[in-house]
C-alpha positions in Angstrom: 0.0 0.0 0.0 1.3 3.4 -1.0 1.9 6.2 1.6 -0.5 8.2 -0.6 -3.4 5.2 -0.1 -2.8 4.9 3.9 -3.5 8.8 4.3 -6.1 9.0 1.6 -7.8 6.1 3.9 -7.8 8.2 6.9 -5.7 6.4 9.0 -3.7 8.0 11.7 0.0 8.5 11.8 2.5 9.4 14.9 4.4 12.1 13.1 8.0 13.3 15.0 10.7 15.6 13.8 14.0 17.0 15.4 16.4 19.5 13.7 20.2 18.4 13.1 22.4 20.8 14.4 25.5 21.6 12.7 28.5 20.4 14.8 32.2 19.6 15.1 33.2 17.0 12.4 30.3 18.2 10.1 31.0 21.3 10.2 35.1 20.6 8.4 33.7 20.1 5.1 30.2 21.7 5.3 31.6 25.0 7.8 32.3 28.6 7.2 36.1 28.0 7.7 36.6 25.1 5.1 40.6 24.5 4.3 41.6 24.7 0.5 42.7 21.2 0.2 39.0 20.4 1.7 37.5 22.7 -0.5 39.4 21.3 -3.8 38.2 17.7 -2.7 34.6 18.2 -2.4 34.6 20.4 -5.6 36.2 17.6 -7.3 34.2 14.7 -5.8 30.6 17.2 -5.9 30.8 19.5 -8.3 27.4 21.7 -8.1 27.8 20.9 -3.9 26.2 23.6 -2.0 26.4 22.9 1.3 28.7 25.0 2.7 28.7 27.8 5.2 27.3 26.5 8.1 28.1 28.0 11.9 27.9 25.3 14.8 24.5 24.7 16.5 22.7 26.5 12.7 19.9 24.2 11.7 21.8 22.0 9.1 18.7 19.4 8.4 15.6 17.5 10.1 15.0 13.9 11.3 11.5 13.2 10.5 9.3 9.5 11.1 6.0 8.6 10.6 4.8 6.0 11.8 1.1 3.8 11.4 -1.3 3.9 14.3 -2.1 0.3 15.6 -4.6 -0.4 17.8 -4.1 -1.5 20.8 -4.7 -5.2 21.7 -6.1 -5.6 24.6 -4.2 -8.6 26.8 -7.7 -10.1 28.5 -9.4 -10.5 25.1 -6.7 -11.8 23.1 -7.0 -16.0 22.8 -4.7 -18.3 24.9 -2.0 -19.6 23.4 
């Protein structure tokens, strides 16, 4: 079933998202401050790259899940096994 069927059936979704902050080891290739040999690497390996200039703690992307509702079984009404 496509995600485009589940919502146009209704159902309900648990939706959560959290930013990624731009930190430390990130922040050598994607920073404000990146080194010319750094610089000459990623332009070489990613040639229309853009994601450069970020300062530590900036917003640099989001974590985002959805995930189906399931009803809850309830333990006294479910058969014995």
């Amino acid at each position: 079933m496509s995600r485009a069927q589940r919502r146009a059936e209704g159902g309900e979704r648990f939706r959560y998202a959290s930013g990624i902050a731009a930190e430390g080891p990130g922040l050598v290739c994607h920073g404000t401050d990146v080194s010319v040999p750094v610089g000459k690497a990623i332009g070489a390996r990613y040639p229309r790259d853009r994601a450069t200039g970020c300062a530590a703690g900036g917003l640099r992307g989001l974590f985002w899940v959805e995930i189906d509702r399931v009803p809850a079984v309830d333990p006294e009404a479910a058969p014995n096994s």
